[in-house]
C-alpha positions as CSV (number, residue, x, y, z in Angstrom):
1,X,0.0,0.0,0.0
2,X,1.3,4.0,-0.5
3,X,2.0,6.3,1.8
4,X,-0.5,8.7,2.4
5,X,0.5,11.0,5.0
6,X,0.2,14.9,3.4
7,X,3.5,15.2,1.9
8,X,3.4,11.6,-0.3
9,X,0.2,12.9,-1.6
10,X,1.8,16.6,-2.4
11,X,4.6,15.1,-4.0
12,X,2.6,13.3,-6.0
13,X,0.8,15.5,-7.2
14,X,3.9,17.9,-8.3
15,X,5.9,15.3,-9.6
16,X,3.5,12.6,-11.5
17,X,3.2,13.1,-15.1
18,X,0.4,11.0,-15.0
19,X,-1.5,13.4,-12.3
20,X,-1.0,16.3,-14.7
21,X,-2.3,14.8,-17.9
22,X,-5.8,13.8,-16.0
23,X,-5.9,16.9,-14.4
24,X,-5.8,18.6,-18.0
25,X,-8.0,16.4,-19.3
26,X,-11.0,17.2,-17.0
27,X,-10.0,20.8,-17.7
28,X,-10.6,20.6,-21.2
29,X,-13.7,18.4,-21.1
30,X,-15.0,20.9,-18.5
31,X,-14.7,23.9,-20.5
32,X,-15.5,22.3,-23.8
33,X,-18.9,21.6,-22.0
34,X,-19.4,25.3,-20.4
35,X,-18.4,26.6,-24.2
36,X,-21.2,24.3,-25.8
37,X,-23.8,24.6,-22.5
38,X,-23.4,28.8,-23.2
39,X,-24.7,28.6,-26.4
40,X,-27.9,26.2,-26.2
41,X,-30.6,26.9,-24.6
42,X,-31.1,25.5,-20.7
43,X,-33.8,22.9,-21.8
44,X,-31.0,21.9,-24.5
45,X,-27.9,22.0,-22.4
46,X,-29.2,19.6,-20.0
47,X,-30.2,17.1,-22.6
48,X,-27.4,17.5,-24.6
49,X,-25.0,14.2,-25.3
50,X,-21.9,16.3,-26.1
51,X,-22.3,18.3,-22.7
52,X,-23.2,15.1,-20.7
53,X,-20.0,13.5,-22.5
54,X,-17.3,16.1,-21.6
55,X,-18.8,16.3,-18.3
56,X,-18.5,12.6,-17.8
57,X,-14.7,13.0,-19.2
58,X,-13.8,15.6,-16.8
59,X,-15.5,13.4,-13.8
60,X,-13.2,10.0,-15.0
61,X,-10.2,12.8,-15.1
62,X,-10.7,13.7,-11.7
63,X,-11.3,10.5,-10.6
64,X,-8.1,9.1,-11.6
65,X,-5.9,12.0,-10.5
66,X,-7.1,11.5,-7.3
67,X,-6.8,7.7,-7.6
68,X,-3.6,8.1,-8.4
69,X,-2.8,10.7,-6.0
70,X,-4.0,8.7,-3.4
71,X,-1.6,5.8,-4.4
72,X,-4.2,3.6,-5.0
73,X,-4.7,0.7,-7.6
74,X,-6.9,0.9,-10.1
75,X,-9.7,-1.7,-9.6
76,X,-9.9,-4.7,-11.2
77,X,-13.1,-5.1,-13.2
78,X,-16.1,-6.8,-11.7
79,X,-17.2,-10.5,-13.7
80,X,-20.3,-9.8,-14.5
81,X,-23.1,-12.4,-16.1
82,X,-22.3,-15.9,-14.7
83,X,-25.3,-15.7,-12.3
84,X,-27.3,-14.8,-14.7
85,X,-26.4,-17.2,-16.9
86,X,-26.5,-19.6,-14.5
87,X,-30.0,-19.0,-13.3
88,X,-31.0,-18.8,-17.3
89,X,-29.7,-22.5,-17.5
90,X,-31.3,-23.6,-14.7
91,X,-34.6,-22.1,-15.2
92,X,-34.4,-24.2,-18.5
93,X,-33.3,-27.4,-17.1
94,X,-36.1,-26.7,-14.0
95,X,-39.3,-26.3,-17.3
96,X,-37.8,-29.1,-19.5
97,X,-38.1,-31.6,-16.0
98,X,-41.7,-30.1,-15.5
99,X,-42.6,-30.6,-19.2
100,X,-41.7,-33.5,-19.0
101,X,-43.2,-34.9,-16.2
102,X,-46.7,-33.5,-16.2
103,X,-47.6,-32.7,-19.8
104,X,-48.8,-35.0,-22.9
105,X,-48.2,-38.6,-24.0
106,X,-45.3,-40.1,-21.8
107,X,-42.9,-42.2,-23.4
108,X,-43.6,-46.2,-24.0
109,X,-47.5,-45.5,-23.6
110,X,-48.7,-46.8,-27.0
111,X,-52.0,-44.7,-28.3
112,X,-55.2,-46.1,-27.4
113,X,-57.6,-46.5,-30.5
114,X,-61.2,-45.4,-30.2
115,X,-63.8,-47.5,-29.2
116,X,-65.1,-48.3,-32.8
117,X,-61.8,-49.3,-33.9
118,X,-61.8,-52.1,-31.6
119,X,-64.5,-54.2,-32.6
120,X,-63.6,-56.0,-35.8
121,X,-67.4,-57.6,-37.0
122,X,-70.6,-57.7,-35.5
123,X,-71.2,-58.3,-32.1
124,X,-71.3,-61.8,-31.3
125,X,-74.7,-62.7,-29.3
């Protein structure tokens, strides 16, 4: 783990290369979206996907300055979609044994013919 007592973090912050170019990258994205927000209308601006965008870049900027500054890792990505897929399976398997077991003809039972079928003449007295 980093040190994080107050001068780490300060020299950090003066010295990383890293720090600087996150730092002007959520500068940029911030004033490109004041420059575009100025010119649209309020109703506009706040829908806008270009505004929403470089205020989203400025945010991850920020974000990983300070991660950085911090002396932190970056964290590993979250695995995402195994319980789902496992419950999707399941839920499968689970209808397919239901099916199965409770609906139409089960396997081996031969079709019975109708009742007029049977009879093969006239009855016998």
């Amino acid at each position: 783990m980093a040190n994080n007592d107050a001068s780490a973090v300060l020299e950090r912050l003066l010295d990383d290369e890293y720090i600087h170019e996150q730092l002007a990258a959520a500068g940029a994205g911030l004033r490109d979206a004041y420059r575009r927000a100025r010119r649209l209308p309020p109703r506009k601006a706040v829908q806008d996907k270009t505004v929403y965008d470089r205020v989203r870049q400025a945010a991850g900027g920020l974000t990983e300055a300070a991660r950085r500054a911090a002396g932190k890792q970056k964290p590993e990505p979250r695995r995402r979609g195994h319980r789902l897929l496992l419950l999707v399976v399941l839920a499968s398997g689970a209808v397919v044994v239901w099916a199965a077991r409770s609906g139409g003809a089960q396997q081996g039972d031969a079709p019975t013919p109708p009742p007029s079928a049977t009879t093969t003449g006239p009855p016998s007295g």
